[in-house]
Backbone as JSON, one array per atom type, in Angstrom:
{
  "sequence": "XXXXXXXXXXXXXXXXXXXXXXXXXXXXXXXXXXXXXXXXXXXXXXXXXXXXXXXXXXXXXXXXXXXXXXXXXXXXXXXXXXXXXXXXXXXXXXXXXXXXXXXXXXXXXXXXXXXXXXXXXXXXXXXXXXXXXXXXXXXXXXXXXXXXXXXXXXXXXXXXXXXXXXXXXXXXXXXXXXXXXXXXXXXXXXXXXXXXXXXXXXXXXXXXXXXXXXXXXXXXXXXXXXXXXXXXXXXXXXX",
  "N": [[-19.18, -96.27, -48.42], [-16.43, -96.46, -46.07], [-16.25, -98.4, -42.98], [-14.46, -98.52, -41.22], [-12.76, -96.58, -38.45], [-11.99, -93.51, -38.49], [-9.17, -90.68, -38.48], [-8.18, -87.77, -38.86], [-4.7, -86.08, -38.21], [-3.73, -82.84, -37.81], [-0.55, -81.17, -39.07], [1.01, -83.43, -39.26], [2.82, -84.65, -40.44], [5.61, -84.91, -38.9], [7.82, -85.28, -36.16], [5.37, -84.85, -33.32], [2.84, -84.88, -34.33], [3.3, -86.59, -36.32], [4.13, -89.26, -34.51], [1.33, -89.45, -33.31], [0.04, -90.05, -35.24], [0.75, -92.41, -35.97], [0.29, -93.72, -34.27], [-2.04, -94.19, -33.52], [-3.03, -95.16, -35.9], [-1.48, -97.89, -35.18], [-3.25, -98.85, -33.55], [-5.06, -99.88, -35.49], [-6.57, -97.61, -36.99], [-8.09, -95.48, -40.15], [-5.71, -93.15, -40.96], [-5.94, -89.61, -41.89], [-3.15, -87.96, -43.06], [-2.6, -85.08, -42.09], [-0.61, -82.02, -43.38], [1.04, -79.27, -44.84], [2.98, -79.35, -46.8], [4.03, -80.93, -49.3], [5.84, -82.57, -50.1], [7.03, -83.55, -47.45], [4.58, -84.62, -46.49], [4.22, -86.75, -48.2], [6.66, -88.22, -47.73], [5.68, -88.97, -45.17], [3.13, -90.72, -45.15], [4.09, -92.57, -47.05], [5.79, -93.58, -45.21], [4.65, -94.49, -42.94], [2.61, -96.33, -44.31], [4.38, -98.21, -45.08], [4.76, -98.98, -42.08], [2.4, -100.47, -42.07], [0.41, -98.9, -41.52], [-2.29, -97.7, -42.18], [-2.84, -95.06, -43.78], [-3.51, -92.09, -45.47], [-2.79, -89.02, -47.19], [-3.45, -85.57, -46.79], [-3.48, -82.82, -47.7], [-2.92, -79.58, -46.21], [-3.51, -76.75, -44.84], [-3.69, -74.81, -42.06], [-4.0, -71.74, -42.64], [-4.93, -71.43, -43.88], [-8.55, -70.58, -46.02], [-9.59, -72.13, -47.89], [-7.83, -74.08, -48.61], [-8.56, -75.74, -46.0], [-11.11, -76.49, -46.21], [-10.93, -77.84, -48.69], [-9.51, -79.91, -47.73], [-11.62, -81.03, -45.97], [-13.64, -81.95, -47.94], [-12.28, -83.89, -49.69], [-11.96, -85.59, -47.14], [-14.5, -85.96, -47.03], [-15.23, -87.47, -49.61], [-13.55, -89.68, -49.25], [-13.72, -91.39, -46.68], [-16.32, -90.07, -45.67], [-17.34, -89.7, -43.45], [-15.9, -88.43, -39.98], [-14.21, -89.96, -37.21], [-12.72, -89.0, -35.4], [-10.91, -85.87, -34.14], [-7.37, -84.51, -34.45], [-6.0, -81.53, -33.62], [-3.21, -80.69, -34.13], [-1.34, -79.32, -35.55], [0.83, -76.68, -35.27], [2.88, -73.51, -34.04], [5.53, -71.46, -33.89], [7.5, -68.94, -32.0], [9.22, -67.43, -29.34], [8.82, -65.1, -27.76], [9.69, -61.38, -26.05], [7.39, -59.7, -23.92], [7.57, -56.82, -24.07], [9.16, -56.68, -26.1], [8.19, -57.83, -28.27], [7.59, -58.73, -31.8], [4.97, -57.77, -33.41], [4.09, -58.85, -36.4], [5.27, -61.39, -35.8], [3.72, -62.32, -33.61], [1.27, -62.38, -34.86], [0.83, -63.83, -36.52], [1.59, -66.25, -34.76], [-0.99, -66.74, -33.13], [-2.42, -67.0, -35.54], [-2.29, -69.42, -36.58], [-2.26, -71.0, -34.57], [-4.24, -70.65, -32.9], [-7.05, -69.83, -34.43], [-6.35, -71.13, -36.61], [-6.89, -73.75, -35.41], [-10.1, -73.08, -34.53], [-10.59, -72.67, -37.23], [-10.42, -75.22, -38.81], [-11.41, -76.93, -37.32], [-14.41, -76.15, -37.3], [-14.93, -76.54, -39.87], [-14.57, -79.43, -40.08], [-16.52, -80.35, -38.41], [-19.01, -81.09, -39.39], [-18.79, -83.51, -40.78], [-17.39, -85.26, -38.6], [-19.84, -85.04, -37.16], [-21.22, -87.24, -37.89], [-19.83, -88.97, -36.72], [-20.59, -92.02, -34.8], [-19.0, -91.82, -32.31], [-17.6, -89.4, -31.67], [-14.83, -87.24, -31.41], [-12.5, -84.89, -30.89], [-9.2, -83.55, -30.25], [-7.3, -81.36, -29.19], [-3.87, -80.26, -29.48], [-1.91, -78.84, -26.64], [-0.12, -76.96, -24.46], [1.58, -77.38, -20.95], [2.5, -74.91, -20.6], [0.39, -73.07, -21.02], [-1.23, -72.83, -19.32], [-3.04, -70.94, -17.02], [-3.53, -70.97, -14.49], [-1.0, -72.13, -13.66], [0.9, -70.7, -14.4], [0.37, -68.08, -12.73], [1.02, -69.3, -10.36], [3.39, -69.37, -7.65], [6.68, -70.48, -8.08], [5.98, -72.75, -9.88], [7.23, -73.91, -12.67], [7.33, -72.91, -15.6], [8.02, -72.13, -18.21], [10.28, -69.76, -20.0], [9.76, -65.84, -19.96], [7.4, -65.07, -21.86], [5.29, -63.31, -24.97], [4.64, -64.22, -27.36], [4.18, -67.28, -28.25], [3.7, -69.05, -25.89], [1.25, -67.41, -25.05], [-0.53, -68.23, -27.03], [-1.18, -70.93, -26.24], [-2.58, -70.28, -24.21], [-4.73, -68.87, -24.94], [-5.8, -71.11, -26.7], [-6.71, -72.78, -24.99], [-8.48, -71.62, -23.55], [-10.4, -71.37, -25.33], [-11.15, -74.61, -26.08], [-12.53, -74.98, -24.0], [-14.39, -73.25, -24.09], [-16.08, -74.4, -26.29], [-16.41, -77.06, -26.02], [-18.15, -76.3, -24.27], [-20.6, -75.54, -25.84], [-20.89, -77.77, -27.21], [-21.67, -79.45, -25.5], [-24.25, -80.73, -24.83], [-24.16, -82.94, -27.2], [-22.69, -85.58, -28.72], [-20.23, -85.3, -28.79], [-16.64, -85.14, -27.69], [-14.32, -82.65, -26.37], [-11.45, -82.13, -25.7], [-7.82, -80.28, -24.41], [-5.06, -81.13, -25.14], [-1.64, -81.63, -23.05], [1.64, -82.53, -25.1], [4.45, -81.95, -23.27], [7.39, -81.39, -22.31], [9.34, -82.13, -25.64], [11.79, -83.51, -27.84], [11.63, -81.78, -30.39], [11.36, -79.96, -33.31], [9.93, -77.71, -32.93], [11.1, -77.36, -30.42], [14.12, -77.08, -30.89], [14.77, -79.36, -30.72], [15.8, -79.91, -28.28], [14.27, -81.08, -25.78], [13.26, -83.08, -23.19], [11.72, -85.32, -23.78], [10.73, -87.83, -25.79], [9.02, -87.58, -29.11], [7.07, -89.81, -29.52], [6.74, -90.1, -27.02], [5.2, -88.33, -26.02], [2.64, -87.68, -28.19], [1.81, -89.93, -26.83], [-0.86, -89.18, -24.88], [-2.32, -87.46, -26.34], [-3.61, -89.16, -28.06], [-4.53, -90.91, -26.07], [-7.15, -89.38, -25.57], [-8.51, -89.06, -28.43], [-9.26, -91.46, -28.38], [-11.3, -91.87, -26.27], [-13.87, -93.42, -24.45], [-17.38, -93.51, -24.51], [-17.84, -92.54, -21.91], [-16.7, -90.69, -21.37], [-14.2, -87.78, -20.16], [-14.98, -84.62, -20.93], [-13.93, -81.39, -22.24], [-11.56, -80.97, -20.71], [-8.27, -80.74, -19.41], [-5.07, -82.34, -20.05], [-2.22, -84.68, -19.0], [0.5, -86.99, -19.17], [0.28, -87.4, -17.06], [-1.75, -87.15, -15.48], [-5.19, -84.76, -15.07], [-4.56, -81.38, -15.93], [-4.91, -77.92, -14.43], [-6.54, -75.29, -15.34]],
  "CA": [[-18.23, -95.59, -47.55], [-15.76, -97.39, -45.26], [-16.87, -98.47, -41.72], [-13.0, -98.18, -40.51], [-12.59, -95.59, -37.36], [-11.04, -92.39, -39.59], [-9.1, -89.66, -38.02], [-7.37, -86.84, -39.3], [-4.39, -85.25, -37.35], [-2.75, -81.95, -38.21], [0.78, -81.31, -38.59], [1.25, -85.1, -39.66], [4.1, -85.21, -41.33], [6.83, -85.07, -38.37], [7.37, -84.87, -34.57], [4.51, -85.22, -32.39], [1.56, -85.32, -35.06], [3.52, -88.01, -37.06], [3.54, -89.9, -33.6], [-0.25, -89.56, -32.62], [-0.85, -90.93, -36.59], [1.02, -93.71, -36.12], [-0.12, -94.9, -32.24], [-4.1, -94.51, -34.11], [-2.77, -96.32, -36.68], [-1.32, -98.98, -34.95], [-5.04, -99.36, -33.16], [-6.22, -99.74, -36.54], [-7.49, -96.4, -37.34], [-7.46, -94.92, -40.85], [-5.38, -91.97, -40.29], [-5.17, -88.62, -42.86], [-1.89, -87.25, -42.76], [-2.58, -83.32, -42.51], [0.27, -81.6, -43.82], [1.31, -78.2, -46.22], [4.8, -79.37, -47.06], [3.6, -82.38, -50.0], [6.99, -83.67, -50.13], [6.77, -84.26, -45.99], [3.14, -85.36, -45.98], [4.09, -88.12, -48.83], [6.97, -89.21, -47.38], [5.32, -89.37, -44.02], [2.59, -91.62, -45.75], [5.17, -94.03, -47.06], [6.67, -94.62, -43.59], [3.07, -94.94, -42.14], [2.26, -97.39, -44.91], [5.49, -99.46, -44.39], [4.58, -99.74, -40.64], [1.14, -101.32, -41.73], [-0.74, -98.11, -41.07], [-3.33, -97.49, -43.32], [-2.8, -93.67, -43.99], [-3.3, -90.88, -46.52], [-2.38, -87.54, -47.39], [-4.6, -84.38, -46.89], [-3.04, -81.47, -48.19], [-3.68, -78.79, -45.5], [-2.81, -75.27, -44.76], [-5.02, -74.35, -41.25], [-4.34, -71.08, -42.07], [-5.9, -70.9, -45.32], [-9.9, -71.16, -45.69], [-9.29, -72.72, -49.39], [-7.03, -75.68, -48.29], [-9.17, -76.45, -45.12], [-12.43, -76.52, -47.22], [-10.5, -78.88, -49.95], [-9.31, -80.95, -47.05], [-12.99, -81.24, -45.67], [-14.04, -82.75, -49.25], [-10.92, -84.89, -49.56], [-12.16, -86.54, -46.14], [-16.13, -86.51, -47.32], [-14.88, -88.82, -51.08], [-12.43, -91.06, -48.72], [-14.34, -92.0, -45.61], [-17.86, -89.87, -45.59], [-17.03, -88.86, -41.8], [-14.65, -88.26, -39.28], [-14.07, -90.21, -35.58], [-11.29, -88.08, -34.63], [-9.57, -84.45, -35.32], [-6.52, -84.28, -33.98], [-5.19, -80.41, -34.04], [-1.67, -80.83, -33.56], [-0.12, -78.09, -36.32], [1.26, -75.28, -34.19], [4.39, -73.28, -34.42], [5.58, -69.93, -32.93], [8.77, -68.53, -31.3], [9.11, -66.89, -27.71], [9.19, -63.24, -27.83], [9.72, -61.14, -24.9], [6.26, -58.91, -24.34], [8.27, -55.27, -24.49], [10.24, -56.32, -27.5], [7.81, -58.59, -29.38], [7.44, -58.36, -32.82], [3.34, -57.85, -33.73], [3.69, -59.86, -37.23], [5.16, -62.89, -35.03], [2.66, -62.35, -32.55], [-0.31, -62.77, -35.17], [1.06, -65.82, -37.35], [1.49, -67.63, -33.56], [-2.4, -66.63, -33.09], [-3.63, -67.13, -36.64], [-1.5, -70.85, -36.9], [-2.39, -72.08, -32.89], [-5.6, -70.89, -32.21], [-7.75, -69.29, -35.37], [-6.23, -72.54, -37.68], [-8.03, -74.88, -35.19], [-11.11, -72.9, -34.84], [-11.12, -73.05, -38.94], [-10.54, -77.01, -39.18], [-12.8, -77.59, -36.33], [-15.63, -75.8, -37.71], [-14.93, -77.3, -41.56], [-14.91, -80.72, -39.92], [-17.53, -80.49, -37.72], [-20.48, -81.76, -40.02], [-17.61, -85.16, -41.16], [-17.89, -85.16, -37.1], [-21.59, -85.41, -36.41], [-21.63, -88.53, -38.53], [-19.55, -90.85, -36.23], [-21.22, -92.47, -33.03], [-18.54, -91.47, -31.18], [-16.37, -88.22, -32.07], [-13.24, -86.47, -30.56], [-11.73, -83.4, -31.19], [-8.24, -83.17, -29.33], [-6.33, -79.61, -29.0], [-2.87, -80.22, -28.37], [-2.09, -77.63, -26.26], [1.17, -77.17, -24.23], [1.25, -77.05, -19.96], [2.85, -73.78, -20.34], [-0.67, -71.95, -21.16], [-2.03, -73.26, -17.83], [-2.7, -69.13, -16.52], [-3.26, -71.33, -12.98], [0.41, -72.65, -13.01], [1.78, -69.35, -15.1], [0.02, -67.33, -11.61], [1.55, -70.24, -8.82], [4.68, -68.8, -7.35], [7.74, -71.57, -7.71], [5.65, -73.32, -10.77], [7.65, -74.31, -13.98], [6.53, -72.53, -16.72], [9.29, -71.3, -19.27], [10.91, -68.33, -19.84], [8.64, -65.09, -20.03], [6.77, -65.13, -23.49], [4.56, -63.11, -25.28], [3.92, -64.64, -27.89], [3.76, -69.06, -28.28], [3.2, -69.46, -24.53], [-0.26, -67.33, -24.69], [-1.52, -68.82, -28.05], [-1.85, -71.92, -26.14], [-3.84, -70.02, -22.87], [-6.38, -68.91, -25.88], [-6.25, -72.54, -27.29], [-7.43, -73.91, -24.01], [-10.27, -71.27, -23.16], [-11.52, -71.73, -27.01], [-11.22, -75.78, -25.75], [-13.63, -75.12, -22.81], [-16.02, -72.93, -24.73], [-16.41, -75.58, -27.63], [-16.62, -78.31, -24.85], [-19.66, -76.05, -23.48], [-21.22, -75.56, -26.87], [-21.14, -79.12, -27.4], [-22.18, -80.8, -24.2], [-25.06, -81.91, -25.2], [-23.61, -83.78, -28.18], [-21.52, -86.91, -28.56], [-18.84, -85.05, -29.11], [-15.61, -85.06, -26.69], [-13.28, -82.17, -27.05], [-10.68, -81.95, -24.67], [-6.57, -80.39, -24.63], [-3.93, -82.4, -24.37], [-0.06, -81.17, -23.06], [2.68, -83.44, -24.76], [5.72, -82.11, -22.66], [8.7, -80.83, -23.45], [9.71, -83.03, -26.51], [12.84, -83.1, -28.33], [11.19, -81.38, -31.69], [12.17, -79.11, -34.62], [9.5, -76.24, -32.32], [11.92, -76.67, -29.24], [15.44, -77.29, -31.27], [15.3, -80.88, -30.26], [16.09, -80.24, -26.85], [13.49, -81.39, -24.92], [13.43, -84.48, -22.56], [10.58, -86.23, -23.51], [9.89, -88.18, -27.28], [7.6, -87.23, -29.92], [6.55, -90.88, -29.14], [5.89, -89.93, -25.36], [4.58, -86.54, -26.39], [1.94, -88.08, -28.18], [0.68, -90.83, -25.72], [-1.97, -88.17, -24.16], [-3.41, -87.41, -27.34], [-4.05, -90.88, -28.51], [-5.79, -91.71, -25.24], [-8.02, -88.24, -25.34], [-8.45, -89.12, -29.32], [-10.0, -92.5, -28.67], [-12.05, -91.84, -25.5], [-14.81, -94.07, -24.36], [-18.66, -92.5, -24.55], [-18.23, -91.57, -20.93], [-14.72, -90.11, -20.91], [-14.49, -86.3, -19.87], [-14.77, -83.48, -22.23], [-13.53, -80.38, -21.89], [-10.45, -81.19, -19.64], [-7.14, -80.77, -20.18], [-4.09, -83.26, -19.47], [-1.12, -84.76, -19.37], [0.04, -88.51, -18.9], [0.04, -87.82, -15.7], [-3.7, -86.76, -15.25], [-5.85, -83.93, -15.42], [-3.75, -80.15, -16.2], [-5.08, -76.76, -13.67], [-6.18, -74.46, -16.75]],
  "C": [[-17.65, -96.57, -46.52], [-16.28, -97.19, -43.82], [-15.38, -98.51, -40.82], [-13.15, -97.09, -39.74], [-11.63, -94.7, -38.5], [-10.79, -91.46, -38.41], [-8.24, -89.09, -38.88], [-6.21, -85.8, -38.04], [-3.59, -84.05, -38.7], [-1.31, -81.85, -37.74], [1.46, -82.81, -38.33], [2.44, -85.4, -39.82], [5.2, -85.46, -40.43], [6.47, -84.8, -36.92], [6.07, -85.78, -33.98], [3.02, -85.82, -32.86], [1.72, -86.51, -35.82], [2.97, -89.11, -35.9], [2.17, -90.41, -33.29], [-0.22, -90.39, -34.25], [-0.5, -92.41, -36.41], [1.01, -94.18, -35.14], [-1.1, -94.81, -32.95], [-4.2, -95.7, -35.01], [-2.84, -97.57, -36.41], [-2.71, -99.81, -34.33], [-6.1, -100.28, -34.54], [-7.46, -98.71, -37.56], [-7.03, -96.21, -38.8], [-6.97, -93.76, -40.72], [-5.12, -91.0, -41.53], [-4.35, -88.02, -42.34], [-2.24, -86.06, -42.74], [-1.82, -82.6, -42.79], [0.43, -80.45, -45.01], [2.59, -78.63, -46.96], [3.8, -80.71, -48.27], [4.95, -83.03, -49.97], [6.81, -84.55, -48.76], [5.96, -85.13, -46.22], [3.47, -86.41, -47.0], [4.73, -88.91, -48.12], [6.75, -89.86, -46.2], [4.32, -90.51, -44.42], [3.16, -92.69, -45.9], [5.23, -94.67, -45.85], [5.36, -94.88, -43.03], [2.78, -96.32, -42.62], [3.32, -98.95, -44.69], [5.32, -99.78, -42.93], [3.24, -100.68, -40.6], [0.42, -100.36, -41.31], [-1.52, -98.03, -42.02], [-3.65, -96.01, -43.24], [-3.11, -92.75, -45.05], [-3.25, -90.12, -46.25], [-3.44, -86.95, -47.62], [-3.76, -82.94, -46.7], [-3.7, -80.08, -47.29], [-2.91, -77.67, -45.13], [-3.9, -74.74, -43.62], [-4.96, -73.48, -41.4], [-5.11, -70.37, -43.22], [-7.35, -71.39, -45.45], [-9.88, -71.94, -47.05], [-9.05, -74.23, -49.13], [-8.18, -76.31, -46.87], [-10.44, -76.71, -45.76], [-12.43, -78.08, -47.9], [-10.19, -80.05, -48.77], [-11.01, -81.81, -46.57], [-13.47, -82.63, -46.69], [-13.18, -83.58, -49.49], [-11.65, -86.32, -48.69], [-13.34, -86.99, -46.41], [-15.79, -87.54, -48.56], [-13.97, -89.4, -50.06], [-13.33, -91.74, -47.89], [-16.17, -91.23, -45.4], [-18.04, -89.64, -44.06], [-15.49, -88.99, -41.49], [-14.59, -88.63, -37.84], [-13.68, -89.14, -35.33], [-10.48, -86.93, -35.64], [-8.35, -84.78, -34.24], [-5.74, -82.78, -34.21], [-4.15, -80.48, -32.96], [-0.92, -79.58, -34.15], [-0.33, -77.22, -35.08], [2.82, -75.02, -34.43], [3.87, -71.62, -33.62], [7.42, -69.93, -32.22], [8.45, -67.58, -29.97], [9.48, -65.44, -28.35], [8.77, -62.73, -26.43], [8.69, -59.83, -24.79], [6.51, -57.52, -25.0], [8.81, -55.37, -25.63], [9.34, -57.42, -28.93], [7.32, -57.83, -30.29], [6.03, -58.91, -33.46], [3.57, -58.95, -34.98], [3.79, -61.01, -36.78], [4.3, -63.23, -34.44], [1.17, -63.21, -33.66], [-0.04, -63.85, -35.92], [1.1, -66.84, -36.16], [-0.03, -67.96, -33.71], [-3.14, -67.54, -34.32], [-3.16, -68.97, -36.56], [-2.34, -71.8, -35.46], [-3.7, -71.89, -32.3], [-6.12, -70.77, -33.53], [-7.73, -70.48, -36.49], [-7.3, -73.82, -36.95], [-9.29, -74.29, -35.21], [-11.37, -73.32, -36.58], [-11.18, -74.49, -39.47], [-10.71, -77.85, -38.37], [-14.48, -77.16, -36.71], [-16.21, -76.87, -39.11], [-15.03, -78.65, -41.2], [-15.76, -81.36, -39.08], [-18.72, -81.22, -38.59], [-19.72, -83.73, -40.5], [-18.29, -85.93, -39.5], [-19.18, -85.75, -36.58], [-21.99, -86.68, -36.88], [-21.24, -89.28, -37.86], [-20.76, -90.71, -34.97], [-20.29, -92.1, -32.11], [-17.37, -90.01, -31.42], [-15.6, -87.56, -31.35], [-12.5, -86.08, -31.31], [-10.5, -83.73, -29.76], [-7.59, -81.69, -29.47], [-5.01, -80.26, -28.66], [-2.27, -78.68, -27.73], [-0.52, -77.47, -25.73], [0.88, -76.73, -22.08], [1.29, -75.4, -19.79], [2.08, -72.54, -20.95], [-1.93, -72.18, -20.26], [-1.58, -71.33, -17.48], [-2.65, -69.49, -14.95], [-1.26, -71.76, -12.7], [1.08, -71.44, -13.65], [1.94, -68.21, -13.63], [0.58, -68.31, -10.01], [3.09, -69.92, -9.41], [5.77, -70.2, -7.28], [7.38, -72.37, -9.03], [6.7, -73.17, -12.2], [7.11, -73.96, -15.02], [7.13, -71.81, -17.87], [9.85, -69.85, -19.05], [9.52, -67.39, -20.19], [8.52, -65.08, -21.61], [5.68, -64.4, -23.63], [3.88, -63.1, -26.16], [2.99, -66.59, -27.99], [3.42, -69.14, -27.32], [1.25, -68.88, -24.41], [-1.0, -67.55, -26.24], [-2.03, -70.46, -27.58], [-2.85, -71.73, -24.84], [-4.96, -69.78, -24.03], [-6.29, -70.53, -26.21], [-7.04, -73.22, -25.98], [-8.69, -73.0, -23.69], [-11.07, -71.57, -24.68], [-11.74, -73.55, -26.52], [-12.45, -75.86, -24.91], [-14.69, -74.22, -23.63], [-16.44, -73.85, -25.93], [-17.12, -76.53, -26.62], [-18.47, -77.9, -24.32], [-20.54, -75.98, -24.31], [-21.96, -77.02, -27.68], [-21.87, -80.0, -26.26], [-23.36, -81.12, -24.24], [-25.45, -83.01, -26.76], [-23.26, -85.22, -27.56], [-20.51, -86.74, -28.57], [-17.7, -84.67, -28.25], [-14.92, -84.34, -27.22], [-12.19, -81.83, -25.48], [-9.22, -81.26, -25.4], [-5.8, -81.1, -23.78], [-2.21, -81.65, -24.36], [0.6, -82.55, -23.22], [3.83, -83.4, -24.01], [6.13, -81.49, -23.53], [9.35, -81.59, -23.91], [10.83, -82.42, -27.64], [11.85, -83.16, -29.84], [11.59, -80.54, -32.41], [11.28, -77.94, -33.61], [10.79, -76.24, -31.09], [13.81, -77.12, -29.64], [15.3, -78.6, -30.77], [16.42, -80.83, -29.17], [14.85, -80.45, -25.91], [13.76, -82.72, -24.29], [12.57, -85.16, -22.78], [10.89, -86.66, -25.07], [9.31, -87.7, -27.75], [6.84, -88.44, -29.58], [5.89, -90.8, -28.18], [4.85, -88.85, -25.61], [3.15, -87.12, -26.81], [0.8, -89.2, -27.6], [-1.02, -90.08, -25.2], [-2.99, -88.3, -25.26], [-4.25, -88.7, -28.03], [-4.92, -91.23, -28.09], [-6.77, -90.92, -25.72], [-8.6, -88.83, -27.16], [-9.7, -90.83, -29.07], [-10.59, -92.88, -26.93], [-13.52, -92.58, -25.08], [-16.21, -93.17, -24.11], [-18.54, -91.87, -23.24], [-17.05, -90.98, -20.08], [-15.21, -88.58, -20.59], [-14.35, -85.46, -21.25], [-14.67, -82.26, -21.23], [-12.47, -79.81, -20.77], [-9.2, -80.76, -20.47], [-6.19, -81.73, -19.64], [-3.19, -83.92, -20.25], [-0.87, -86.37, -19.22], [-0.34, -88.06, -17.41], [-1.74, -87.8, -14.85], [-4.49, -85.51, -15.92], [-4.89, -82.6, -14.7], [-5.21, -78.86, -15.58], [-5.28, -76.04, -15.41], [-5.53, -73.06, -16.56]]
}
């Protein structure tokens, strides 16, 4: 089995998760692409490989227990653990609480929180094998319930659905974090900003490039980095 640093991010193929693969990369990490789309996730591979990353494809669906399973085994015949998860997939649309539409509501849920519980659990035993492991969440600021509840605070338009699949993503972050603390294992969320991406129409002001900086660091954390935080470049994110 290879002694190379392995991580796996989700939602590989484009945007913000392509980013984080290819800053790990550039470290030297092997990175699995996580991806449902196979056309994406190859040709995201290619371009990885042409930058000198050392990447592959892992066929993944977080919201299926089938595909996260097969991914699992994928990663046990390639590398035989796992440094680093990276759960990046996420998707969702804003709905306004009085008029949201319940099936949107539960594909935000099942996709942004319930997908990482399922390919944090399935890669948990990959996990226990490195010496040093990290789980990231990306999460988004705008499921901070402290800055959603501060009067004047920046926090989008009213939402009832994408905005509170990432307040559950961060308390599931802190109860993992507490479940773990007496591990090796670092799990922290990370907010990239608002990044010009295919989730916010590619209007945002920030990069997928910048977007991912956070996760990268939180992703390759030293043994006595924090767990169970959340943040941004700028520091540590109010939950």
């Amino acid at each position: 089995m290879s002694e190379q640093t392995i991580a796996l991010v989700t939602g590989a193929n484009k945007g913000i998760g392509y980013e984080i693969a290819a800053g790990l990369g550039a470290l030297g990490w092997r990175v699995g692409v996580g991806a449902r789309n196979d056309e994406r996730r190859e040709a995201a591979v290619e371009k990885l490989r042409a930058a000198d990353v050392d990447a592959f494809g892992v066929p993944l669906d977080v919201t299926d227990d089938a595909s996260v399973a097969a991914a699992a085994g994928l990663i046990e015949d390639r590398a035989g653990r796992l440094d680093a998860l990276v759960n990046n997939a996420g998707g969702g649309t804003q709905q306004t609480p009085t008029t949201a539409d319940v099936a949107t509501v539960r594909a935000a849920v099942e996709t942004n929180v319930i997908g990482v519980i399922r390919v944090t659990n399935a890669m948990l035993p990959l996990l226990r094998r490195s010496g040093a492991p990290r789980i990231v969440n990306v999460s988004s600021g705008l499921g901070s319930l402290t800055l959603q509840t501060t009067a004047g605070a920046e926090t989008g338009p009213i939402d009832g659905a994408y905005t509170p699949t990432k307040t559950f993503l961060n308390a599931v972050t802190i109860q993992y974090a507490k479940e773990l603390r007496d591990t090796n294992i670092l799990i922290n969320a990370a907010c990239p900003g608002f990044c010009a991406t295919d989730l916010t129409g590619f209007s945002g002001v920030r990069t997928p490039e910048q977007g991912a900086a956070t996760a990268i660091r939180l992703a390759t954390l030293p043994d006595d980095g924090p767990t169970g935080g959340f943040f941004n470049d700028a520091g540590e994110l109010p939950w």
